[in-house]
N, C-alpha and C positions, 0 to 999 in steps of 0.2 A: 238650817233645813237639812234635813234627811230622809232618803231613800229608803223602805224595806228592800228587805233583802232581795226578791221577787220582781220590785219595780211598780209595784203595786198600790202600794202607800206610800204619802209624802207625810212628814209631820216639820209642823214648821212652830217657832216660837217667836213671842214678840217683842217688846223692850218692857212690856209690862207684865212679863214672867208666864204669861199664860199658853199653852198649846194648842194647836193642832193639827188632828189627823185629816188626811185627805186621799180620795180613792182617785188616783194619775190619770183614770182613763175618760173617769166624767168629770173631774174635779169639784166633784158633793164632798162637803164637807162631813164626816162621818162623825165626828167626835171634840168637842173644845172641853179642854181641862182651863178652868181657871187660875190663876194664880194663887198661892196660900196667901192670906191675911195676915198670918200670922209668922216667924220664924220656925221651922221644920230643922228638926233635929234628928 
């Protein structure tokens, strides 16, 4: 888990490599990255 700088955004990750972002004050999820599929180089 991490903090923006501001206090404003959390983004947090899971065991299954995927993200996200979250807005602290409502806690709406604003944004999930998924995990790659494939190896990222």
């Amino acid at each position: 888990m991490a903090f923006g700088a501001q206090g404003k955004r959390i983004l947090t990750g899971g065991g299954g490599g995927g993200l996200d972002l979250w807005d602290a004050a409502t806690g709406e999820r604003l944004l999930a990255l998924p995990a790659a599929m494939e190896r990222v180089d």
